[in-house]
C-alpha positions in Angstrom: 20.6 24.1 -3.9 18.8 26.4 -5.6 20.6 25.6 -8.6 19.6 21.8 -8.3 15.8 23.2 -7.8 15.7 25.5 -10.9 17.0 22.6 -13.2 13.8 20.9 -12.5 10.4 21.4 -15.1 7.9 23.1 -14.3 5.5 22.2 -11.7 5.8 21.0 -8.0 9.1 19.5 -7.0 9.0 15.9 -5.4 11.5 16.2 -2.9 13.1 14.2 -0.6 15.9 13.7 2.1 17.8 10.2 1.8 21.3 9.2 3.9 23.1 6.0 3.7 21.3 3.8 5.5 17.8 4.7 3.7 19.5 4.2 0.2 18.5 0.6 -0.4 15.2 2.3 0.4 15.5 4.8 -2.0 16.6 2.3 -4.9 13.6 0.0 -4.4 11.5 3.3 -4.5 13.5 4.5 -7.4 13.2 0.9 -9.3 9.5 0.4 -9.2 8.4 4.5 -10.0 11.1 4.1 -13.1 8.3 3.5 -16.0 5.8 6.4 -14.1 5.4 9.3 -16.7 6.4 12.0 -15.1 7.9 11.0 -11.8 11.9 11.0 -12.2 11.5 13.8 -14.3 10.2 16.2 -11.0 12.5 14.4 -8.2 15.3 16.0 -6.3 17.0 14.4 -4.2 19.2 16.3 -0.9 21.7 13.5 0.2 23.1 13.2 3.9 26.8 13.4 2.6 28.9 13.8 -0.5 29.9 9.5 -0.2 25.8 8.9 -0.4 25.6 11.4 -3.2 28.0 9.8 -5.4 27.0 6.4 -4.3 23.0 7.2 -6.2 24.2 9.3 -9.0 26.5 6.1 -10.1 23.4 3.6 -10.2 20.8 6.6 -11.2 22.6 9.3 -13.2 19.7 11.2 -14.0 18.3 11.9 -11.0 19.0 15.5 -9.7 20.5 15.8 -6.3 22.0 17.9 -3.9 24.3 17.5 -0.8 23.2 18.7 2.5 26.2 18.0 4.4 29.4 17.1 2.5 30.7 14.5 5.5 29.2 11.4 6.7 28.5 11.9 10.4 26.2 10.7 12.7 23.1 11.6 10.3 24.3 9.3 8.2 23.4 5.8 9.8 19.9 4.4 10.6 18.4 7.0 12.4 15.6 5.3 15.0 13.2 7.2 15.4 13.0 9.6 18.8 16.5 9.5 19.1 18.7 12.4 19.0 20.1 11.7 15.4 16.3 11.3 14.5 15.5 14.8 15.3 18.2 16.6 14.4 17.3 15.2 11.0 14.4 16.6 11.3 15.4 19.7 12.2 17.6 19.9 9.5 14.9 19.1 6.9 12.4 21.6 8.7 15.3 24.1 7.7 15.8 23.1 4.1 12.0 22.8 3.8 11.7 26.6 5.0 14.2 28.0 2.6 12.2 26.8 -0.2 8.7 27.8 1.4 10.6 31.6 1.8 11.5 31.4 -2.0 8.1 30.4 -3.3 9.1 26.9 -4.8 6.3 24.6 -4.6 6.8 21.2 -3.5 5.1 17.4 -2.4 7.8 16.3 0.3 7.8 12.5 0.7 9.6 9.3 1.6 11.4 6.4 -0.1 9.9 4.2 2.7 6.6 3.9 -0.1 5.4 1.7 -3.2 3.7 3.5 -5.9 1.3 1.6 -8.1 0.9 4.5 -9.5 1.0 8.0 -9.1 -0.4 9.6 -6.6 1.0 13.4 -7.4 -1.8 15.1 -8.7 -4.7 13.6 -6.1 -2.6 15.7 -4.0 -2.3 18.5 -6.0 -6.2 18.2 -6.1 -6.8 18.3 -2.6 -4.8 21.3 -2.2 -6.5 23.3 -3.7 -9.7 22.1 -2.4 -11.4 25.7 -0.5 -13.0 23.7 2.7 -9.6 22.8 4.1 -9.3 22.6 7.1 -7.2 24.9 9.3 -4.9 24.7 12.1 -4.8 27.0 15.3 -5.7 29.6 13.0 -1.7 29.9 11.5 -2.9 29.8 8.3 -1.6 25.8 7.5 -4.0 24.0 5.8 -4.4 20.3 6.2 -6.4 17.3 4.4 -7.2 13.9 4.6 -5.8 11.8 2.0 -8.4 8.6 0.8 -7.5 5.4 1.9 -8.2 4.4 -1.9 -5.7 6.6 -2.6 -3.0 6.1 -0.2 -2.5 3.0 2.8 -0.2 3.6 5.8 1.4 0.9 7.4 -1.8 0.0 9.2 -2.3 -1.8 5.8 1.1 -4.6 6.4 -0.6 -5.8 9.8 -4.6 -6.5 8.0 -5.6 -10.0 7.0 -4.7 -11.2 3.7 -9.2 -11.0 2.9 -9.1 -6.8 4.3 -5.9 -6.0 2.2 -7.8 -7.3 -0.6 -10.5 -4.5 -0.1 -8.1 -1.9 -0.7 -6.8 -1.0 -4.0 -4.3 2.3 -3.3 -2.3 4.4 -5.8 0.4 4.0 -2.9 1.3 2.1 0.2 3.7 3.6 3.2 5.9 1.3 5.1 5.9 3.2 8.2 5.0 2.4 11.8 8.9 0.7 12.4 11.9 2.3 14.2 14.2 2.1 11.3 15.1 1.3 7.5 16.3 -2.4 8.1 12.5 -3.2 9.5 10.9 -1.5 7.0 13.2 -3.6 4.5 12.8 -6.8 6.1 8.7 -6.0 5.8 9.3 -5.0 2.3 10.7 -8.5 1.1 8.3 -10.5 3.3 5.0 -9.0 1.1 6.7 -9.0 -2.3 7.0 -5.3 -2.3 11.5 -5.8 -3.0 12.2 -5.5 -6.5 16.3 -5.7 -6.0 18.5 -8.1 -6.4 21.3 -9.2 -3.9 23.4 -6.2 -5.4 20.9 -3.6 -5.0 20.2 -3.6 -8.5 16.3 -3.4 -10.3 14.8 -6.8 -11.1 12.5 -5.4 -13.7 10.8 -9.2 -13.8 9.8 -8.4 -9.9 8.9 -4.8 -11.1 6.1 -5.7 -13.3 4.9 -8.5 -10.9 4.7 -6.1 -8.3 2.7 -3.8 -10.4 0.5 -5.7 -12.1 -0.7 -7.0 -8.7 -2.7 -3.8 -8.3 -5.1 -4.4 -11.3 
């Protein structure tokens, strides 16, 4: 891996962890952030399994990745969340996540489960370095609260159409659902798909989708 990371330019790392079932996920995510300046060019991707790995470096080539586990096992699937697949995921990204906080390699983890209208990077670059963080049980972790201008949860997907118009984020998070075929399903009913039926970018639905922000 740490090959993989030092390939990357300089600055914080967007990193992220992706298996099978999240990679229709990952290519909508990966279709709509396509014309951001600066985004592809920081990502790195660790994939749940070498089939998954070769599966997004044939449809994105440039986009840096690494394999976490070289077999496709039970952390490959749809992972709901609680489950015991769910957390051992999570225990293995807690792992991967602490090597690279022991080597001093800044990072922004996030999730494929989003739409970027634009980029939201370096609000959160700004807050981390605010001073009056606050901090919890005294561990030395510091914490923030990102602006709802700048970022929605998905709070936002269950508003009326007249409160989702008061709201103008750099980003939106599909979460709140068990797994990756809900949050798809969500994704499609609000406009927020840009693939086709073969998983491939519809840059017509790309720049309908972003020009809905302005």
């Amino acid at each position: 891996m740490a090959k993989t990371v030092t390939s990357v330019n300089k600055g914080p790392l967007l990193l992220t962890i992706v298996n099978e079932a999240y990679l229709p996920l990952t290519f909508n995510w990966l279709c709509h952030t396509a014309k951001l300046p600066g985004v592809h060019e920081k990502l790195i991707f660790l994939v749940q399994g070498k089939e998954t790995e070769v599966r997004l470096n044939q449809r994105w080539p440039n986009i840096k990745t690494h394999t976490v586990n070289q077999t496709q096992n039970e952390l490959s699937g749809p992972l709901k969340f609680g489950t015991v697949g769910y957390i051992r995921m999570m225990v293995r990204r807690t792992e991967l996540l602490n090597a690279l906080v022991q080597a001093n390699i800044s990072f922004l983890l996030f999730e494929t489960d989003f739409i970027w209208f634009e980029n939201p990077v370096p609000d959160f670059i700004k807050l981390g370095q605010e001073e009056n963080l606050d901090l919890a049980n005294n561990t030395g972790a510091r914490y923030g609260v990102v602006d709802y201008e700048i970022v929605v949860d998905g709070k936002w997907y269950k508003m009326k159409a007249a409160q989702r118009k008061q709201f103008k984020p750099k980003a939106i998070h599909n979460n709140f659902l068990h797994n990756a075929v809900e949050k798809l399903h969500r994704f499609r009913r609000f406009g927020h798909w840009v693939l086709d039926s073969n998983l491939r970018c519809n840059t017509t639905t790309v720049d309908r989708l972003l020009r809905r922000r302005k």
